[in-house]
MOPAC internal coordinates of N, CA, C and O (Angstrom, degrees):
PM7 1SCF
backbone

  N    0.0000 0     0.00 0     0.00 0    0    0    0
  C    1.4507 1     0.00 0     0.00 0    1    0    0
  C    1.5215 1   108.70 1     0.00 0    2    1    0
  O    1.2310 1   127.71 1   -17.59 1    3    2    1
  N    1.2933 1   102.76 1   162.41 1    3    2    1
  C    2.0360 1    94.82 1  -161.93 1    5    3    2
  C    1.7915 1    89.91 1   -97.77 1    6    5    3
  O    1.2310 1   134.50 1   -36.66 1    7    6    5
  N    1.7670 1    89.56 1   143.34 1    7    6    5
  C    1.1256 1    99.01 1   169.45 1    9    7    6
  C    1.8707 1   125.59 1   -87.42 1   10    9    7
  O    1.2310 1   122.40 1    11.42 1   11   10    9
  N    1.3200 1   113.00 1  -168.58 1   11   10    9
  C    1.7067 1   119.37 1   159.50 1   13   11   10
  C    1.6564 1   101.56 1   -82.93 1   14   13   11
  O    1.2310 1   118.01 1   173.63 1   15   14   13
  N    1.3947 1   121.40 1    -6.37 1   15   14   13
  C    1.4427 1   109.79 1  -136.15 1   17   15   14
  C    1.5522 1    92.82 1  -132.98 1   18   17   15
  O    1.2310 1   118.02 1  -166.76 1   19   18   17
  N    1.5370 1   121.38 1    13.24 1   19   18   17
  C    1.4710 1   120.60 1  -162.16 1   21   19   18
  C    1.6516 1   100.11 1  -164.65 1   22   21   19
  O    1.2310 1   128.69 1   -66.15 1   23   22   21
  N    1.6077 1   100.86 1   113.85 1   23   22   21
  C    1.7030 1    92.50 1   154.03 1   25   23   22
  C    1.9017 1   124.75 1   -71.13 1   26   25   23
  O    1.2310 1   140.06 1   -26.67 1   27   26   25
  N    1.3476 1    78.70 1   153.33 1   27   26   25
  C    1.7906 1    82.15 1  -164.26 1   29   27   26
  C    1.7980 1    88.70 1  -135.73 1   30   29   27
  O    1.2310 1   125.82 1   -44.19 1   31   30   29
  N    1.9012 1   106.41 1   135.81 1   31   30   29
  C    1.5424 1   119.10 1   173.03 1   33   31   30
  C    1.3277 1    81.38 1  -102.85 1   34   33   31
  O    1.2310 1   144.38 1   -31.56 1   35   34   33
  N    1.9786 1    70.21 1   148.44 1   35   34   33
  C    1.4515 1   125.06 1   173.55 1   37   35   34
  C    1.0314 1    97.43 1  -102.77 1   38   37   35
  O    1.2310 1   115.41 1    -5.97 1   39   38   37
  N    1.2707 1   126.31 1   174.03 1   39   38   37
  C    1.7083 1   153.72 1   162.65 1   41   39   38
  C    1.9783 1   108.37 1  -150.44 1   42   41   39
  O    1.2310 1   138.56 1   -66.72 1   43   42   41
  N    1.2423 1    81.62 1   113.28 1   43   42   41
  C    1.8416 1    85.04 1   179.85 1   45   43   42
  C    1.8439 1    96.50 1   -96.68 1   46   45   43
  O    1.2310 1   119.74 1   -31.67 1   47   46   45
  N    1.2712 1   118.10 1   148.33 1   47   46   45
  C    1.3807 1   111.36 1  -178.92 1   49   47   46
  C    1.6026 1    94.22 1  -140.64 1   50   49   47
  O    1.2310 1   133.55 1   -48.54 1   51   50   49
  N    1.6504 1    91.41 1   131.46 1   51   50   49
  C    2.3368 1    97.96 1   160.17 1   53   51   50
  C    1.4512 1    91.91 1  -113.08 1   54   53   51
  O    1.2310 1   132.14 1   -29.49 1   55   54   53
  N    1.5578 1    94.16 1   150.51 1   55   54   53
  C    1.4446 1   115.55 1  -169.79 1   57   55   54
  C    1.5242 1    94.45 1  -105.11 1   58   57   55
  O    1.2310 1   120.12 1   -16.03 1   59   58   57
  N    1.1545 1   117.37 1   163.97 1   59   58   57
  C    1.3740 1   127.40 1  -167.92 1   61   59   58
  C    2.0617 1    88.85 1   -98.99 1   62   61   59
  O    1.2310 1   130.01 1   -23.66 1   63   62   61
  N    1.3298 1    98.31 1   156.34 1   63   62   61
  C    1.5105 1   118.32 1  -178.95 1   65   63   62
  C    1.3774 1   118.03 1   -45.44 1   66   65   63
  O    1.2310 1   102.76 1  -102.32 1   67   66   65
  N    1.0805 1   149.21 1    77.68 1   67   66   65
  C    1.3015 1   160.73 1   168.79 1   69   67   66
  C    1.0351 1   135.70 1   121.60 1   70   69   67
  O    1.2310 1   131.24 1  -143.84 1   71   70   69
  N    1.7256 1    95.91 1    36.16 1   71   70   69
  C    1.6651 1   110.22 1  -169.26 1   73   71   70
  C    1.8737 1    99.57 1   -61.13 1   74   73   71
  O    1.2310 1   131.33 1    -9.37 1   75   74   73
  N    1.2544 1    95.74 1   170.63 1   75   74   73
  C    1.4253 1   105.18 1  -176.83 1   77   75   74
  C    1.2867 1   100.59 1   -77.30 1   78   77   75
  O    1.2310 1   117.39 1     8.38 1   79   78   77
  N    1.3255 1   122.57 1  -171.62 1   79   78   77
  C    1.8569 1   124.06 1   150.78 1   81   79   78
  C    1.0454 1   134.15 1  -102.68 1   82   81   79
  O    1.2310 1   129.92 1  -161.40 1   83   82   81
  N    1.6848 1    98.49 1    18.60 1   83   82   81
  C    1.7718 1   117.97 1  -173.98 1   85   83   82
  C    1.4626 1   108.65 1  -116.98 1   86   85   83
  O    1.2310 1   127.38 1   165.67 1   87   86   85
  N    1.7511 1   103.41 1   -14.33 1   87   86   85
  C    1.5945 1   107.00 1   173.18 1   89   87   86
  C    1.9423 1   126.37 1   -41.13 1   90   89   87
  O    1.2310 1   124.93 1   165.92 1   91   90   89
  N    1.0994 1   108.13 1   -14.08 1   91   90   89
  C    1.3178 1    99.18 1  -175.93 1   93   91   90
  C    1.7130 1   107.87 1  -108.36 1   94   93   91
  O    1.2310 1   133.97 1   175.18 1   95   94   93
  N    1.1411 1    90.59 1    -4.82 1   95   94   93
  C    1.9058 1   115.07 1   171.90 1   97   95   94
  C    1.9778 1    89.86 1   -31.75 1   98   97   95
  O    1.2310 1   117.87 1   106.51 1   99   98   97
  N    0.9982 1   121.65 1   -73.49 1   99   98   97
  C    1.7025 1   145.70 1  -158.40 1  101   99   98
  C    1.4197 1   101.80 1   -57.13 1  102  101   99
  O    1.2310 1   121.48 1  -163.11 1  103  102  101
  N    1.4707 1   114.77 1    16.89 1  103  102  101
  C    1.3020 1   109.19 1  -168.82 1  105  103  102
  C    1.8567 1   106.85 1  -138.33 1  106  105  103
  O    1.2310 1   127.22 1   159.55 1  107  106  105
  N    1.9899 1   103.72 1   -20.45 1  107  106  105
  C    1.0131 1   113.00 1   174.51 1  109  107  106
  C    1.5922 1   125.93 1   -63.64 1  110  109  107
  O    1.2310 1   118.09 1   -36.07 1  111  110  109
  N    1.3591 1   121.25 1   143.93 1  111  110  109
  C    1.7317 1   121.56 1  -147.56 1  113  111  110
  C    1.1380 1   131.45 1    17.73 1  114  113  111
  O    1.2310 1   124.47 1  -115.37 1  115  114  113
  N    1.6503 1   109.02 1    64.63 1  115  114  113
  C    1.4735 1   144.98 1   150.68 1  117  115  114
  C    1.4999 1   106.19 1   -71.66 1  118  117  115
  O    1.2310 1   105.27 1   -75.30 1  119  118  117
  N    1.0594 1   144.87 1   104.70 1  119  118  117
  C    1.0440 1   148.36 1  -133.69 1  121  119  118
  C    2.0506 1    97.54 1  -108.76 1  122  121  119
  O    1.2310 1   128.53 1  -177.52 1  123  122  121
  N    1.4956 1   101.18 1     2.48 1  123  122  121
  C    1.7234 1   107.59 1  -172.82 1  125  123  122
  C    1.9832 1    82.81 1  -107.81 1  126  125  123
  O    1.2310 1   112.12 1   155.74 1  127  126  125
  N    1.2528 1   132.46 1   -24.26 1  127  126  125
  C    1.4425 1   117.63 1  -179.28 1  129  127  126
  C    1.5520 1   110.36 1  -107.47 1  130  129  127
  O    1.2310 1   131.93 1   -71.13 1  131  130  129
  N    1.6338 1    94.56 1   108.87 1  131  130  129
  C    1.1419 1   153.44 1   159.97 1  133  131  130
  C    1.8488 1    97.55 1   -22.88 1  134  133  131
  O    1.2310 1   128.36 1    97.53 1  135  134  133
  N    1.3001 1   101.51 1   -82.47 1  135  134  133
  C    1.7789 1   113.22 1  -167.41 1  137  135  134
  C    1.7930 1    88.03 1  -136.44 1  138  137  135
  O    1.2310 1   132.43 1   -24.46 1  139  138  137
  N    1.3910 1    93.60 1   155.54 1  139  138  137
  C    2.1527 1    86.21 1   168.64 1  141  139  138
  C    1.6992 1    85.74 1  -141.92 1  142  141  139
  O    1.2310 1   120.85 1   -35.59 1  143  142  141
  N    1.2528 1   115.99 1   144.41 1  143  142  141
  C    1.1718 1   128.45 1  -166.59 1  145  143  142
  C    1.8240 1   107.12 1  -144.47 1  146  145  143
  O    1.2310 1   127.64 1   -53.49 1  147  146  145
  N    1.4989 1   102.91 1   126.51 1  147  146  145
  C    1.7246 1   116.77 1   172.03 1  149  147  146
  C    1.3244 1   112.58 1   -87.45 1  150  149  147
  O    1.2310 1   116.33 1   -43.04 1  151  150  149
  N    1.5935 1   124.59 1   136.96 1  151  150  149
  C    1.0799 1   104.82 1  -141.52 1  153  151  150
  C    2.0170 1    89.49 1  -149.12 1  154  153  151
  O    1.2310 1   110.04 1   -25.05 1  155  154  153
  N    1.1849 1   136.30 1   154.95 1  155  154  153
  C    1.0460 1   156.35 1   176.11 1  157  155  154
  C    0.9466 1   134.36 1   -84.69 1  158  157  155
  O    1.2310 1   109.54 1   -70.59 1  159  158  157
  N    1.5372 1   137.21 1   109.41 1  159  158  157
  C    1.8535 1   120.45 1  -172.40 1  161  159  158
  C    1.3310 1    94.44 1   113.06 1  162  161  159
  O    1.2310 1   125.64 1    26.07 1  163  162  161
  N    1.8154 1   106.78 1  -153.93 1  163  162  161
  C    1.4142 1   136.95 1  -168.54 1  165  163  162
  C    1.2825 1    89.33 1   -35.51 1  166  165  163
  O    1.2310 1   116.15 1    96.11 1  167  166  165
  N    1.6560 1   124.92 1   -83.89 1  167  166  165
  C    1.5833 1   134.48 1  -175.32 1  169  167  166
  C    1.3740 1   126.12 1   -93.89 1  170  169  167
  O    1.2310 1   123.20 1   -25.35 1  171  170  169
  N    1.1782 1   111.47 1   154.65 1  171  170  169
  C    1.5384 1   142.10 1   178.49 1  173  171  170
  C    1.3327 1   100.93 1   -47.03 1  174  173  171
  O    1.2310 1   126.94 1   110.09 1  175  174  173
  N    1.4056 1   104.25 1   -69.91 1  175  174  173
  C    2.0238 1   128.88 1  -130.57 1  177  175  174
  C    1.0232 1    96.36 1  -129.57 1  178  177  175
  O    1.2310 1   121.49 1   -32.67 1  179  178  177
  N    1.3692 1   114.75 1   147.33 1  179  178  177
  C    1.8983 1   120.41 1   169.54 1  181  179  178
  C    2.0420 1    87.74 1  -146.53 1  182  181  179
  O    1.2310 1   139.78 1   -66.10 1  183  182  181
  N    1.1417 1    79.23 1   113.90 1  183  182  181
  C    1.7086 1    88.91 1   160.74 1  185  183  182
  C    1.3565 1   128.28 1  -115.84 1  186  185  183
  O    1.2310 1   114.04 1   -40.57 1  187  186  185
  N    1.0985 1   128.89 1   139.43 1  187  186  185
  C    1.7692 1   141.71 1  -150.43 1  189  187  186
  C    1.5042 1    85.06 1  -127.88 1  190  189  187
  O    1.2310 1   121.88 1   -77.92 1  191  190  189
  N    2.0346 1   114.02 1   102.08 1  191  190  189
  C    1.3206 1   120.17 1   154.20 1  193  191  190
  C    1.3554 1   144.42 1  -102.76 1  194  193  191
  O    1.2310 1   116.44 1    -9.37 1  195  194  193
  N    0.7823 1   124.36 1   170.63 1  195  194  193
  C    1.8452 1   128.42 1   175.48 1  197  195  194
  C    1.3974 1   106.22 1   -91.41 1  198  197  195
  O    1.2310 1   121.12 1  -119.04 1  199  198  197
  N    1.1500 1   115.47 1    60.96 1  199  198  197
  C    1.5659 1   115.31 1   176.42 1  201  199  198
  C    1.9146 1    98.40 1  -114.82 1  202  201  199
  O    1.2310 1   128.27 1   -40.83 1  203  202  201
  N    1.4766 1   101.68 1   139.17 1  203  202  201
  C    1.1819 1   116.21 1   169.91 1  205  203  202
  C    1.4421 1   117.54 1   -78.59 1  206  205  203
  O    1.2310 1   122.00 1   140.98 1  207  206  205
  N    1.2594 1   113.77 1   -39.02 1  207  206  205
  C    1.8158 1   120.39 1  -146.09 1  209  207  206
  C    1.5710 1    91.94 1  -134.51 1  210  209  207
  O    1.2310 1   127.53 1   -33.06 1  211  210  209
  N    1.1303 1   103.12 1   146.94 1  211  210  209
  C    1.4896 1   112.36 1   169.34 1  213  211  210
  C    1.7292 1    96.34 1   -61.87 1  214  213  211
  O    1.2310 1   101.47 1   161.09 1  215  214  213
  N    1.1150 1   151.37 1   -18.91 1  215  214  213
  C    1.1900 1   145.58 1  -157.04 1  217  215  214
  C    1.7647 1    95.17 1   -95.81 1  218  217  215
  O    1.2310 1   124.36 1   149.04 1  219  218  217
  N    1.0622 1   109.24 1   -30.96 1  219  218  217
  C    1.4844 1   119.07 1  -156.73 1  221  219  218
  C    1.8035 1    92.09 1  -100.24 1  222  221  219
  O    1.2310 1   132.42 1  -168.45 1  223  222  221
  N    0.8004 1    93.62 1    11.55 1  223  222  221
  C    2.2459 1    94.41 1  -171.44 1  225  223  222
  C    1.7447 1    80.50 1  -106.89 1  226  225  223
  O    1.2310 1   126.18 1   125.29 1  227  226  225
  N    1.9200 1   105.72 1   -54.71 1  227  226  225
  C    1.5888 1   111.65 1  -156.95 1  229  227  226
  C    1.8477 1   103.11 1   -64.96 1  230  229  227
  O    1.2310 1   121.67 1   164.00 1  231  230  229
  N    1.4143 1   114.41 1   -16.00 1  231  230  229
  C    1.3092 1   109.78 1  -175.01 1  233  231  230
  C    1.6836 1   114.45 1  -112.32 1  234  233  231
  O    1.2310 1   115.81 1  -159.26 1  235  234  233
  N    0.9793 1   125.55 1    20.74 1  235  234  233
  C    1.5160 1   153.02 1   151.63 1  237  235  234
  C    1.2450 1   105.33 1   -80.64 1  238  237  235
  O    1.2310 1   116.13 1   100.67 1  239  238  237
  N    1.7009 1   124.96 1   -79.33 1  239  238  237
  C    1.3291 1   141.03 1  -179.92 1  241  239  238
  C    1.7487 1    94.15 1   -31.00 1  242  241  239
  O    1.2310 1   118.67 1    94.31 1  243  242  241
  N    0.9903 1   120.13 1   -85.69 1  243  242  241
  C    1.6279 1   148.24 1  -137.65 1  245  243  242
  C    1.9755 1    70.74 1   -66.81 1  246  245  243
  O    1.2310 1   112.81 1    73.26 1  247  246  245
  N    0.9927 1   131.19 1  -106.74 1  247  246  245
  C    1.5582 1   152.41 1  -161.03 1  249  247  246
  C    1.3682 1    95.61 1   -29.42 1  250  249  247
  O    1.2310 1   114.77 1   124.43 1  251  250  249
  N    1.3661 1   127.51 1   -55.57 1  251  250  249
  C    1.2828 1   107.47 1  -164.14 1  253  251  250
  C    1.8238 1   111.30 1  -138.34 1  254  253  251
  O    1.2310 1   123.86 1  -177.01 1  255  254  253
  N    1.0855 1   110.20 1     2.99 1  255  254  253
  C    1.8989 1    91.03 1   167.38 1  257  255  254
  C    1.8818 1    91.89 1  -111.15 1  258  257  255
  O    1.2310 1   120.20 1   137.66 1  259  258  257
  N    1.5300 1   117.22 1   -42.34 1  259  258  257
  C    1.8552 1   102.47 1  -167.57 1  261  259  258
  C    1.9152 1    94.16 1   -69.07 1  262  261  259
  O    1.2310 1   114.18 1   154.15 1  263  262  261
  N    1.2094 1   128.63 1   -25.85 1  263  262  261
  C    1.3697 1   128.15 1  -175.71 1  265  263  262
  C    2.0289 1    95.14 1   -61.98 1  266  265  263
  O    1.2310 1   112.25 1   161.10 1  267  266  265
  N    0.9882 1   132.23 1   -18.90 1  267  266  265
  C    1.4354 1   119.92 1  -174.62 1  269  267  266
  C    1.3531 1   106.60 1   -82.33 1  270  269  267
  O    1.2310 1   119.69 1   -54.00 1  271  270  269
  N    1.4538 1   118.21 1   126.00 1  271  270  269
  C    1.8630 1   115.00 1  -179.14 1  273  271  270
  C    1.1932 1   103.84 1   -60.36 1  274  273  271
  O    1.2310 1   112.95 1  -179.91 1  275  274  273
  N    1.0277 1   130.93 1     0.09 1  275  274  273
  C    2.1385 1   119.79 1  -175.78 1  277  275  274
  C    1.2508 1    93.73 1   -99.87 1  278  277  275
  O    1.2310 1   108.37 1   159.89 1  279  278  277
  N    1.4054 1   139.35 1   -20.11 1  279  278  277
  C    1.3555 1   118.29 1  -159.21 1  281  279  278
  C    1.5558 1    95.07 1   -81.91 1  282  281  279
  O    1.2310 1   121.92 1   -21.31 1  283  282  281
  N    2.0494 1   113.93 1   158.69 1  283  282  281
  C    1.2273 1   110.49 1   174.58 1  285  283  282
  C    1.6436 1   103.27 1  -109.39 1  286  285  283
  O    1.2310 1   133.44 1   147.39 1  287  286  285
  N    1.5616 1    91.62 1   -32.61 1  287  286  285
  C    1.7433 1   101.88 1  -164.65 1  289  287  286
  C    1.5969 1   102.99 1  -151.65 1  290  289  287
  O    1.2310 1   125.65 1   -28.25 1  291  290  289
  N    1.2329 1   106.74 1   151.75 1  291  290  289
  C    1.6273 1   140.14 1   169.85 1  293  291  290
  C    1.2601 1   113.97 1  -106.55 1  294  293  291
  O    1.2310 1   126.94 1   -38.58 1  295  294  293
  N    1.4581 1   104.25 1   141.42 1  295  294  293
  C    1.2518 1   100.92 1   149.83 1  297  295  294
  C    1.6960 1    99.42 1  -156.28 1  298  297  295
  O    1.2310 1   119.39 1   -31.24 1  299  298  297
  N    1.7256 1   118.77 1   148.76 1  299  298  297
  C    1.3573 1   106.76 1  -174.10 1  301  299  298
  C    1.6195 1   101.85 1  -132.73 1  302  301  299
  O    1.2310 1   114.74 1   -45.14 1  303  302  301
  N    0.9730 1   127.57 1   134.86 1  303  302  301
  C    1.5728 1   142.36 1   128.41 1  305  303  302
  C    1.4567 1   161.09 1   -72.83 1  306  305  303
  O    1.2310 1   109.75 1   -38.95 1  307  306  305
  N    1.2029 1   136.84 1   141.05 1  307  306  305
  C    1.3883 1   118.58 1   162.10 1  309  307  306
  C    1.6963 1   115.36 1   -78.29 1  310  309  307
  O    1.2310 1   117.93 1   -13.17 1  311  310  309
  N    1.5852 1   121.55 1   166.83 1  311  310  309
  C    0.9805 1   122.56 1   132.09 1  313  311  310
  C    1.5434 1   135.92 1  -176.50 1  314  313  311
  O    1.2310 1   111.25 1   -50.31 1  315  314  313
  N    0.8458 1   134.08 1   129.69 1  315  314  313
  C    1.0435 1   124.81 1  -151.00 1  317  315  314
  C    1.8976 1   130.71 1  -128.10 1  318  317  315
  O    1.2310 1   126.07 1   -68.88 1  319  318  317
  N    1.3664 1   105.94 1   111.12 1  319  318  317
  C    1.2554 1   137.24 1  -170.39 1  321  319  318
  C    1.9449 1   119.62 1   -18.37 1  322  321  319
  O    1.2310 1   130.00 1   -79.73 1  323  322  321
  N    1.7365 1    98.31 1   100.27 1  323  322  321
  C    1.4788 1   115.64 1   158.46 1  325  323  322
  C    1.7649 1   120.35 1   -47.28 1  326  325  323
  O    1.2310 1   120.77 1   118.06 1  327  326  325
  N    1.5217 1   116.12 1   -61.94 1  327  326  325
  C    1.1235 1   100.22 1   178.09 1  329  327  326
  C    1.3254 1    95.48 1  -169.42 1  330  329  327
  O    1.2310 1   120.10 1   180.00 1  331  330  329

């Protein structure tokens, strides 16, 4: 769970046009996502990871959410918790 005391990546994900509703199934007890969240608007997906390093966010992303054929788009962030 995110602290006051720790930046924590996001991953926002859009699914390509007729993804199933089980597409994010391939992601359940991934032991790097944190919280996984359905989401309204621009994107689908918001995922909350255990990545240390921007290197370690870019090799999560790449390996295992752009590796899913439903995904269309990424996008990732830090941020880290006011209160």
């Amino acid at each position: 769970m995110a602290d006051k005391n720790t930046w924590n990546a996001w991953v926002w994900v859009r699914w390509k046009a007729g993804t199933p509703t089980t597409a994010w199934e391939v992601w359940q007890g991934n032991d790097w996502i944190e919280q996984a969240w359905t989401t309204q608007g621009q994107w689908d997906a918001c995922l909350q990871l255990k990545a240390a390093s921007h290197e370690e966010l870019e090799q999560f992303v790449w390996k295992h959410v752009r590796s899913n054929e439903w995904v269309s788009d990424t996008r990732t962030m830090w941020a880290k918790k006011w209160w």
